[in-house]
C-alpha positions as CSV (number, residue, x, y, z in Angstrom):
1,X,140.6,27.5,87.4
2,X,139.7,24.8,89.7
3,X,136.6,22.2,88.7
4,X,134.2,22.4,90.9
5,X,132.7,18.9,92.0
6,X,129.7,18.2,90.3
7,X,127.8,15.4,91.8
8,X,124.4,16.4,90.6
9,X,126.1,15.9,87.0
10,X,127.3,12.2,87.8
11,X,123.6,11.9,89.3
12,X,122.7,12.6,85.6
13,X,124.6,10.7,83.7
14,X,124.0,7.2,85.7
15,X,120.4,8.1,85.2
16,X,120.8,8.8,81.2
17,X,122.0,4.9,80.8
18,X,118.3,3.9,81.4
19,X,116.6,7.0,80.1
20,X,116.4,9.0,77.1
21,X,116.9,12.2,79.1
22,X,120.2,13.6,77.3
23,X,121.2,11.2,74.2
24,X,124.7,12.3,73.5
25,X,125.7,10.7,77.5
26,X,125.3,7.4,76.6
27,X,128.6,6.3,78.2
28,X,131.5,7.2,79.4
29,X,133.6,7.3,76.1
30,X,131.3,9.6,75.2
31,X,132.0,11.9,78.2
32,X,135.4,11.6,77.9
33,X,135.3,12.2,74.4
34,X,133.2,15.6,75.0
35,X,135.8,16.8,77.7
36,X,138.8,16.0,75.4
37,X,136.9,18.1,72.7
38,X,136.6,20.8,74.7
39,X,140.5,21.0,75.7
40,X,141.5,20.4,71.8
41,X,139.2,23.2,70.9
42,X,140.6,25.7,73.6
43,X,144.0,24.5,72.0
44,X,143.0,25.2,68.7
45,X,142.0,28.2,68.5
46,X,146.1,28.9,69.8
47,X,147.5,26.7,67.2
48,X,145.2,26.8,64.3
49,X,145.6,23.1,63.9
50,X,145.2,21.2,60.5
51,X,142.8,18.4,60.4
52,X,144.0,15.6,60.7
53,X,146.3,17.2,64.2
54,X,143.5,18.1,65.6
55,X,142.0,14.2,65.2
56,X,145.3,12.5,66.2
57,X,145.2,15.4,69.2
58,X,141.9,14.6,70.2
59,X,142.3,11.1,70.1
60,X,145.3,11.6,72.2
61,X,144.0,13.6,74.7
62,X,141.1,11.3,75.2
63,X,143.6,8.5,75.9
64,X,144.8,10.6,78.5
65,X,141.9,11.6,80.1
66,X,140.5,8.0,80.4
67,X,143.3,7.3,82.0
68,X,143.7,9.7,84.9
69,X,140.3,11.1,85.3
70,X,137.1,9.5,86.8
71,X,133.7,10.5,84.9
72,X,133.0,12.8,88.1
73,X,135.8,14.6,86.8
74,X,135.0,14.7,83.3
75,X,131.3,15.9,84.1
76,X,132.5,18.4,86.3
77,X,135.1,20.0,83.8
78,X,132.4,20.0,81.1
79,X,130.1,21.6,83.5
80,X,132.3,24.3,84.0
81,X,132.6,25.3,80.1
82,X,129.1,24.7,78.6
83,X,126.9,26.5,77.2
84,X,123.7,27.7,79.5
85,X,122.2,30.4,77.2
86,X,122.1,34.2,77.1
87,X,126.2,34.3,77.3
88,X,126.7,32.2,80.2
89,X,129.9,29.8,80.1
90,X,129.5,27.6,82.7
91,X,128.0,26.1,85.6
92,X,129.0,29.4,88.1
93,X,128.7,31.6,85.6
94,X,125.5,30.6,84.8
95,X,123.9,29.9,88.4
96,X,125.4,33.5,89.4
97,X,123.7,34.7,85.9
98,X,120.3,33.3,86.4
99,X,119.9,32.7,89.9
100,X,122.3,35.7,91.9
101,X,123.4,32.1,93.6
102,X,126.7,29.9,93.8
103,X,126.2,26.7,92.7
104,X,125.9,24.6,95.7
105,X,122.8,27.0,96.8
106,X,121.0,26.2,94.0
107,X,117.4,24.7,94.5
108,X,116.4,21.5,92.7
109,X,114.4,23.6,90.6
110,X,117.3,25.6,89.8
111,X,119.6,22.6,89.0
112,X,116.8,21.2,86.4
113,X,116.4,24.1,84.5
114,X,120.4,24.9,84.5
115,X,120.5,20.9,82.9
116,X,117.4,21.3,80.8
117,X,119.3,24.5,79.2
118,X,122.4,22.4,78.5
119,X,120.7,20.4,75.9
120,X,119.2,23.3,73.9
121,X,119.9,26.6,75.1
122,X,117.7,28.6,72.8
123,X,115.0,25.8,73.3
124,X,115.0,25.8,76.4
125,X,115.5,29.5,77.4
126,X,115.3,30.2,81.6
127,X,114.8,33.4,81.0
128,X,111.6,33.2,79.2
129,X,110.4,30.3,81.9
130,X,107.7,28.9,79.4
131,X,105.9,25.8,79.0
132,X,108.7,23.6,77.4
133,X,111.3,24.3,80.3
134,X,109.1,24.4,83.1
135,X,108.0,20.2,81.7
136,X,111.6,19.3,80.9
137,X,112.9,20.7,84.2
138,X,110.2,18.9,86.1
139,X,111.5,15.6,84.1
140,X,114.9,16.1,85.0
141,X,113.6,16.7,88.5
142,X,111.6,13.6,88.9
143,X,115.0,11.8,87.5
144,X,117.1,13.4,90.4
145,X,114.8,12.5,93.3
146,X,114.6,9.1,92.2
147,X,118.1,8.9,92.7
148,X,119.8,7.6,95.4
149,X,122.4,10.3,95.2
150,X,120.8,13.5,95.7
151,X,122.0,15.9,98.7
């Protein structure tokens, strides 16, 4: 499968080093650490590794992947395997799910709810378009205007 480049992501996670917006992006170990996470855990369910394999893996793989990829790169593969609600597994999966759109053709509207859902699915369900999305998207939104990096 190829990764899809995610700028919006990136736009997100240089904004999250001054705001509070999604905690667990606070840098990029962290990122990396959440991509290499997500590899081990596609491995492990393969493998059935013990613990202490699946630490030295992980801290392995990470190695790796600070090495040859950017964060652009790491945002976008983690994009592409989250968690969006209702059964959705990633970013297309999710925009096609939701929105009958490919991701490029989303609206800024669109985008903030998909990134609002990230941080608590259930929470924040698209589906149900209540109060607490509808304010959380329109922080994230706010938050990607003001950057410099936006389409």
């Amino acid at each position: 499968m190829e990764l899809e480049k995610i700028t919006l992501f990136g736009t997100i996670y240089k904004l999250t080093k001054t705001e509070k917006l999604m905690q667990i992006i606070k840098d990029s170990d962290n990122v990396v650490y959440m991509a290499s996470r997500y590899i081990i855990y596609a491995e492990n369910k393969k493998r059935n590794l013990t613990v202490l394999d699946w630490q030295v893996t992980w801290l392995a793989v990470a190695k790796w992947i600070s090495e040859n990829w950017d964060i652009d790169r790491c945002l976008s593969y983690l994009a592409d395997r989250i968690y969006y609600g209702h059964g959705y597994y990633g970013l297309k999966e999710a925009s096609t799910g939701y929105f009958d759109k490919e991701p490029k053709d989303l609206s800024i509207e669109e985008i903030s709810m998909l990134i609002a859902a990230t941080t608590s699915p259930s929470y924040y369900d698209i589906r149900n378009k209540d109060e607490k999305l509808l304010n959380k998207s329109d922080e994230i939104k706010e938050m990607i205007l003001k950057s410099k990096s936006w389409r």
